[in-house]
N, C-alpha and C positions, 0 to 999 in steps of 0.2 A: 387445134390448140385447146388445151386445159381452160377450165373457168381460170377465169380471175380471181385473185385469191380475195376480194374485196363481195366476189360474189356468193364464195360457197356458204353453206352452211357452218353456222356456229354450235360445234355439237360439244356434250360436257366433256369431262376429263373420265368418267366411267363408259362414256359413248368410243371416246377415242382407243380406249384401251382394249374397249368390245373388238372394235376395228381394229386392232391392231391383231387381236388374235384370230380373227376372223381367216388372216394368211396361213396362219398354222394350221385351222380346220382347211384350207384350201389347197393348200401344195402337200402337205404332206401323202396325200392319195399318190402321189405321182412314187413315193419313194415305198410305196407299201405294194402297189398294184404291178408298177411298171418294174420296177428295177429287184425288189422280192419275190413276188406271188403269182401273179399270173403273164407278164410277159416273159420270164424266165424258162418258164413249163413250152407258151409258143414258140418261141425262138429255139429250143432244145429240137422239137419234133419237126418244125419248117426247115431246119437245116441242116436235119441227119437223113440223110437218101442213101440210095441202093445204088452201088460200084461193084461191078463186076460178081454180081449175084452176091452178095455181102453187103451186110451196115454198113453206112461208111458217117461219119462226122468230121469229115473233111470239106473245108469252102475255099471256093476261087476269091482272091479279093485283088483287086490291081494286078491281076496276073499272078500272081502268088495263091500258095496254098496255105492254108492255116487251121487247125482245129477249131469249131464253131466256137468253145466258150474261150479258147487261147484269145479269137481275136474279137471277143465280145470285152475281155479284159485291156484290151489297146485299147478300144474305142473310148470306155468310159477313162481309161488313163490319159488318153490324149485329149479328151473333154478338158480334164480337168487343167490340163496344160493350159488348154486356154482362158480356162478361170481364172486363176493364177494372175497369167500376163494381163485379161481387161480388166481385175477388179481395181487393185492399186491407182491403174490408168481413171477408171473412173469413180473411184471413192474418191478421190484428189479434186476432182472436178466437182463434182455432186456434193463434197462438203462446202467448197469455198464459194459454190452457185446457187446453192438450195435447190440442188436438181436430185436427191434423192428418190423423193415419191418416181419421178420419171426415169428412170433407171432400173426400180423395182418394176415400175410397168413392161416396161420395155423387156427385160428378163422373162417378167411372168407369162407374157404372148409368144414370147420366142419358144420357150418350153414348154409351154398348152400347146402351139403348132405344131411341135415336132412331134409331142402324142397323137396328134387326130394324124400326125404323117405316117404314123404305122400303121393303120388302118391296111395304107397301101404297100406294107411289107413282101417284097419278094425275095426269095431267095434267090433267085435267076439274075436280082441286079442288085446284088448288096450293098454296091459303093452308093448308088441312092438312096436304098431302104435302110442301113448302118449310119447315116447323114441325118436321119428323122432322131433315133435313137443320141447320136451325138447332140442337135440340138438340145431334144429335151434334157439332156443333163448338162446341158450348159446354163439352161433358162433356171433349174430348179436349185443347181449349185451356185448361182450367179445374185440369182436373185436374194440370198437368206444372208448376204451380206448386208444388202439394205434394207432390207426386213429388221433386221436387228442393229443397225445404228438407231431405228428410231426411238430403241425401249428406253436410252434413259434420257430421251426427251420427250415422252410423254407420263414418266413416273419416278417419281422422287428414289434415291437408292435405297432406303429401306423398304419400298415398294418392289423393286425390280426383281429380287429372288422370285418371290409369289409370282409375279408376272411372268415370268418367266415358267415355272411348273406351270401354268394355267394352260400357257401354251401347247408344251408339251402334252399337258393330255388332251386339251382340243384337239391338237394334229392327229392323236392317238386317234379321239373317235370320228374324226371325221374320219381318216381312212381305212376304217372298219368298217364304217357303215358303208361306205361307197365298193369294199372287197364286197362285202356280201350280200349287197345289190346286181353287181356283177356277176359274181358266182350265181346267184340266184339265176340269173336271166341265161347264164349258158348249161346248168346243169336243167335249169327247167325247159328250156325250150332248143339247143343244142350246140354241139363245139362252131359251128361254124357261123356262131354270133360273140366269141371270141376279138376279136378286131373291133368291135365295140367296144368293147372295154377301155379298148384305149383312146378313143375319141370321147368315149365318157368319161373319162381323168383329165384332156383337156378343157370340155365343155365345166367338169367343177372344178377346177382351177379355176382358171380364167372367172369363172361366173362369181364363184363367190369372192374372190378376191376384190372383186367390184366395191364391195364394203369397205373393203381396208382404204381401197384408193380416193374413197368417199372424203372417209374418215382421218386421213392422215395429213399434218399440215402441211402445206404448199414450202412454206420458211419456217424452215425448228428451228436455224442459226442464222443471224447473221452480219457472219464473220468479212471483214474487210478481206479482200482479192489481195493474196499473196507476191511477191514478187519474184518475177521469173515467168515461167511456164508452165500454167495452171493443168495443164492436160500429165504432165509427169510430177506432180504433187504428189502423189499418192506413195510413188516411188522414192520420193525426197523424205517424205515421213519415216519409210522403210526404216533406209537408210539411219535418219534420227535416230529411230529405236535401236539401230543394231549398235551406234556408236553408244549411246548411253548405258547398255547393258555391259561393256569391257567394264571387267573388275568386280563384276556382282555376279561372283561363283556360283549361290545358290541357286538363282533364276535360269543361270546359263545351263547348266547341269540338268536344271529340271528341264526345259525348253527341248535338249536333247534329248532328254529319253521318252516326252510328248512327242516328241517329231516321230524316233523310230518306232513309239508304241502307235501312232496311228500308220503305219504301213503293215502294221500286221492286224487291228483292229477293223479298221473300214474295209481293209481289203476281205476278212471274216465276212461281214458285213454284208457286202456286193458281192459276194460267191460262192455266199451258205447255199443258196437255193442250186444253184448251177449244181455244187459239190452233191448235194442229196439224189438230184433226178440222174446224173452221169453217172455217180458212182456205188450211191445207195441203192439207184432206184426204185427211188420211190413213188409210188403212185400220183396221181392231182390230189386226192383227198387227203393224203399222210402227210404230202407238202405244205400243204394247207393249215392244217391243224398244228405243224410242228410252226408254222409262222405265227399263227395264232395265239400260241404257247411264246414264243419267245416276247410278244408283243405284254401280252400279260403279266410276264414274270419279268419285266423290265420297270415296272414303278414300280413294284415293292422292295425288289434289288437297291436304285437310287434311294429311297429312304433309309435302307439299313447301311448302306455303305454312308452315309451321309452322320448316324448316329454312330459308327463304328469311328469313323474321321475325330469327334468331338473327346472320344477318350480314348484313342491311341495316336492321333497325330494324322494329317492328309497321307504325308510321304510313305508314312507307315504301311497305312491302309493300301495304298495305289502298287507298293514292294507285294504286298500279299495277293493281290488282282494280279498282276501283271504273272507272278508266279502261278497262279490260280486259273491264266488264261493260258500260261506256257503247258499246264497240264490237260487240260483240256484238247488241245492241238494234240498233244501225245494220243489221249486218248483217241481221239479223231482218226488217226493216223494208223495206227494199231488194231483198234477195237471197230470201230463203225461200220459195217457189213451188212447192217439190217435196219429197218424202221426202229427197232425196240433203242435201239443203240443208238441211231440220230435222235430220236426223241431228247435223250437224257444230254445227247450233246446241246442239243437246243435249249434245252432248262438253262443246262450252265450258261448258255452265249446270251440269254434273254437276261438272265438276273446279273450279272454283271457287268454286261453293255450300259443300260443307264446309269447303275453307281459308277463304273468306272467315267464314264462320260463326262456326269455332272461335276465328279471329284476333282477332275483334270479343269476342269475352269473354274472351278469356286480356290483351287489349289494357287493356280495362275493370276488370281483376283487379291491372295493374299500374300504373295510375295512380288506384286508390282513396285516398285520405287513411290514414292510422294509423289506425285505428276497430276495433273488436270488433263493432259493428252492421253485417257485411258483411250478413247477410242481407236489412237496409230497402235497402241501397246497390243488390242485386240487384233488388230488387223494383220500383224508380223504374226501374230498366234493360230488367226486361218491360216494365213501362207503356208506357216510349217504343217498344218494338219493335210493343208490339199497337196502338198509336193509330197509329203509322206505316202499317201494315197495314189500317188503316180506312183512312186519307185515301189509300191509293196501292189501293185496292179499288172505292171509289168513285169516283173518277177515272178506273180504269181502265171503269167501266160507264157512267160518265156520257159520258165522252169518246166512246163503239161507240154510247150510244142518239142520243149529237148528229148521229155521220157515219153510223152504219151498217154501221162497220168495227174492226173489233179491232187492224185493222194501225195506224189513225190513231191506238189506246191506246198503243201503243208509244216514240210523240211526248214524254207526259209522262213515261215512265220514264227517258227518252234528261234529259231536264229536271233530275228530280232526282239521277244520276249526276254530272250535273253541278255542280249546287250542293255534292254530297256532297265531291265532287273540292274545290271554292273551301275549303268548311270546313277539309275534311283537310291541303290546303296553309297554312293561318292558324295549325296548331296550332303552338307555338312549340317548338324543339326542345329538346332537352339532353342537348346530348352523353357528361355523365359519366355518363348512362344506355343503356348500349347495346342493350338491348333495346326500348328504346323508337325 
């Protein structure tokens, strides 16, 4: 059991918010180390073996055969499934009970254990060793829902922007500094302290997180126990939001082409590094350096897309991204053959990943209806981003096990950019809003 809340520490409102970003320096290592940079490069060479005197990148998995990154793309797609189905289930719960803080704990061990489970990654028993990998994307995508209920109860909403960038680049350095700790310790001393790495993404999660858990209140709300069935609240809420959005074309319009831009966006995202070593390949240090580059040229993107937003309108700006990303893909697809050519692809995916990001929620911030229930309005808004991230996850694995190529994935992202484009152009303007 938790202290009593009678017992913890009374810490100020600058202490709490420390702690609050403390999670961002903490988890974000897991989505820079594990899922970009350097589990990407092990899992590529652990599960390409020799068949019949030839390469092969082919794996047993349940009896079945699959291409390694084909079904490294299920696994995180079918992660995310289950994000999906427990969050709703327990935001519902966790709001009406004050069990937030326990929730994000809970998340936060489940996903530090499934990094130290790779440690014991074998290729010879995937359904176990692909089991470690699914947790921890369950712990780290599970967990940043309750991580982020708490910001606008510990900071007033003209606070919350800033809080919110602070975040963001805390995450930034912390998992910078933990790649290049890593890197450090296997380029200095050698590949086969690799697997460390990933117990050391769990031991600084978990560790520092310890601050936040310190720091966060036991009861931010609280709200009188709903009636009905507290465990599918969350689902009820959905619900709420989907019925109160009929008839509010704008929102709706937008929502669609948020859904299908992030099936082509996350899924970029999760399988730039895959696409580089398979098809580019690229060395560990070019990989590196091109992640390092995207991470960099990702806040200053978010700030200009953020001052471009203010004099041409969000919609506008997000029409020009999304055409902007749809070329890119072309280029990808066409041109990318070499280190020189990924670099430049990476520029583009780094500087307009954060503006496009940020645009999409600050967009989604200002065409909400009048409501005090932002936080259901929010939570219908992960939904569509994590279901978008399945269907453009699987796609992209189903599409590489039909041809045999990752480049032919590339097809359908070029697809939904497109559609995202048709929706973005439907949304109906209004002019006496100019930020819109």
């Amino acid at each position: 059991m938790g202290k009593p809340e009678r017992l913890r520490k009374a810490y100020t409102k600058k202490a709490v918010q420390k702690g609050w970003l403390m999670y961002d320096w903490a988890n974000s290592a897991y989505f820079l180390v594990i899922t970009t940079a350097i589990f990407p490069l092990f899992y590529t060479a652990i599960t390409t073996t020799e068949r019949n005197g030839q390469e092969s990148d082919v794996v047993d998995f349940l009896g079945k055969t699959f291409i390694n990154t084909q079904l490294y793309s299920y696994i995180i797609a079918a992660s995310f499934l289950i994000v999906i189905l427990a969050s709703p289930l327990l935001s519902g719960m966790a709001d009406y009970l004050g069990r937030k803080l326990l929730f994000l704990k809970c998340f936060c061990y489940i996903g530090a254990a499934g990094c130290i489970g790779l440690y014991w990654f074998d290729p010879q028993h995937l359904e176990w060793s692909m089991s470690a990998l699914f947790m921890a994307n369950i712990g780290a995508w599970g967990s940043l829902g309750f991580y982020n209920a708490f910001l606008p109860e510990i900071a007033e909403r003209e606070e919350q922007e800033l809080l919110s960038a602070k975040g963001y680049s805390w995450g930034f350095a912390g998992a910078v500094i933990l790649l290049l700790m890593c890197l450090g310790l296997i380029m200095g001393v050698g590949d086969h302290l690799t697997r460390w790495a990933f117990v050391g993404v769990g031991i600084w999660w978990a560790g520092w997180a310890q601050i936040t858990f310190r720091r966060m209140p036991v009861k931010a709300r609280n709200h009188d126990k709903p009636e009905g069935n507290i465990l599918f609240q969350g689902f009820q809420e959905l619900r709420g939001v989907a019925r109160d959005l009929k008839g509010k074309t704008r929102i709706i319009r937008y929502l669609l082409s948020f859904f299908v831009m992030s099936m082509a966006i996350q899924t970029i995202m999760l399988m730039a590094s895959s696409f580089g070593i398979k098809e580019v390949k690229l060395a560990s240090d070019e990989l590196i350096i091109a992640i390092l580059l995207i991470q960099l040229i990702a806040i200053p993107g978010a700030f200009l897309f953020s001052w471009l937003s203010k004099k041409w309108g969000n919609v506008t700006v997000l029409l020009v991204a999304t055409t902007l990303w749809a070329g890119v893909c072309l280029f990808a697809y066409f041109l990318v053959n070499g280190s020189s050519m990924f670099f430049v692809a990476a520029g583009c995916v780094g500087f307009m990943m954060g503006g496009t990001q940020s645009l999409n929620r600050s967009t989604y911030t200002k065409m909400l209806p009048d409501t005090e229930d932002t936080a259901s309005y929010f939570s219908f808004y992960e939904v569509l981003e994590k279901l978008g991230v399945v269907i453009g996850m699987f796609s992209w694995g189903y599409i590489e096990g039909l041809t045999g190529s990752m480049r032919s994935s590339i097809l359908a992202l070029i697809g939904f950019f497109a559609v995202a484009m048709i929706l973005l152009a439907s949304i109906p303007r209004q002019p006496r809003i100019a930020a819109l």
